[in-house]
N, C-alpha and C positions, 0 to 999 in steps of 0.2 A: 948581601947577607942581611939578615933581619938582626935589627937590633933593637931591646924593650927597653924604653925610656919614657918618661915621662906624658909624650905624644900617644901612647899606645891607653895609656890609663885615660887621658881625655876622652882619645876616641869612645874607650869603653862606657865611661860616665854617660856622655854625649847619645850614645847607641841604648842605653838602659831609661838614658832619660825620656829620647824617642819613644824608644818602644814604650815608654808606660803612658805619656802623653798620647800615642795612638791609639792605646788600647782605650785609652778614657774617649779619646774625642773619636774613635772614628770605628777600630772592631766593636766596642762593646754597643754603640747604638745600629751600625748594621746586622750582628746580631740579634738583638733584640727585633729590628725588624725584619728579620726572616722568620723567628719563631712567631712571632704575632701572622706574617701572613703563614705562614704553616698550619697555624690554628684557625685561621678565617678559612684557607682551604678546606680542613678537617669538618668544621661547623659548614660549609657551604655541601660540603659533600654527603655529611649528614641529614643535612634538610633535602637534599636534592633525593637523597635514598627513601626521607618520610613522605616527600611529595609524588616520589616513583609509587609507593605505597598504595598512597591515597589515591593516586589516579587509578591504580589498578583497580582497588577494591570500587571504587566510583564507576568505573566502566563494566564490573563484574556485578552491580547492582543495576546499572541503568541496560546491560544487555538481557537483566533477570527480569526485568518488567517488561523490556522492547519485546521478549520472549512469551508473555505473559499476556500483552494487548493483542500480539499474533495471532494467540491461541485464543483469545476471547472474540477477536476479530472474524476469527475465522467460524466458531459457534457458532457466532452471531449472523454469518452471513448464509451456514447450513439452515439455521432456521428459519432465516429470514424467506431460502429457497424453496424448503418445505412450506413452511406456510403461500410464499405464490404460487408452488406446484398443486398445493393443495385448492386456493384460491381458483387456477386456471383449470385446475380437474372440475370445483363446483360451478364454473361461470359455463364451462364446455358443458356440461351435463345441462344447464338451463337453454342453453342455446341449443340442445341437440331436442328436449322436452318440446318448448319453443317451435322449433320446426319441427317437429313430429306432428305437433297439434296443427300448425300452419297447413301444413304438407296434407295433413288428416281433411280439414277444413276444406282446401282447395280441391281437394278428391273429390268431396261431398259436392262441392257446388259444380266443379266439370260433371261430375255423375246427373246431377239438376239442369244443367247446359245442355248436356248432351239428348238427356231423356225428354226436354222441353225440345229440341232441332230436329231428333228424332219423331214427336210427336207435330212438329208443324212441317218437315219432308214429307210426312205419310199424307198429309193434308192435301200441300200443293203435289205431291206424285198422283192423289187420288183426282185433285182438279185437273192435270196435268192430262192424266189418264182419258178424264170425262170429256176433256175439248179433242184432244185425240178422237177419241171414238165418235165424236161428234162430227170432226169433219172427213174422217173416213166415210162414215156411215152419210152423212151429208143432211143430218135431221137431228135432233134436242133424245137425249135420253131421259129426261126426268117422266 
């Protein structure tokens, strides 16, 4: 059987005195350090959201330019092609001028070659001719 005497009120005392002693020494600063980190979480997790931010907005800047030098890049390498196409269209045209005239030139002089071979063949075919008939004939024609 339970009986309340004296021993029950110490306990009591004892238990009230505990618990306020723990409260001071031991809940109330581990409380305190879980709301402090609670709040370092809170502030870590805010900065992490500004820096998620910022990286976006950084990366949605730096792929607006990367996008930008492409496109300028690329201008720059159509004109770059135009002006050699153009460049190899006027270099072709000189070289095609070039041998035209060459072409033209070297006609002239075979036509000069030829009509000079053709005028010293007639020559020696006519001496050619003349010793022929000479020793057929077996006496000088002149």
């Amino acid at each position: 059987m339970i009986t309340i005497d004296i021993v029950l009120l110490f306990q009591t005392v004892n238990f009230l005195v505990l618990l306020f002693l723990l409260n001071i020494l031991l809940y109330k600063p581990i409380r305190k350090a879980i709301r402090e980190r609670e709040e370092e979480i809170a502030a870590s997790r805010e900065r992490t959201v500004s820096v998620d931010l910022e990286v976006k907005e950084k990366m949605a800047r730096y792929e607006e330019r990367l996008r930008k030098v492409k496109a300028e890049a690329a201008g720059e390498r159509n004109r770059t092609l135009r002006e050699a196409r153009a460049e190899e269209a006027r270099i072709l045209e000189a070289a095609r001028h070039d041998a035209s005239d060459s072409l033209a030139g070297i006609r002239e002089t075979i036509r000069t070659e030829a009509a000079r071979a053709e005028g010293r063949l007639r020559d020696q075919a006519e001496t050619l001719s003349r010793l022929i008939c000479e020793k057929v004939l077996g006496r000088s024609l002149s």
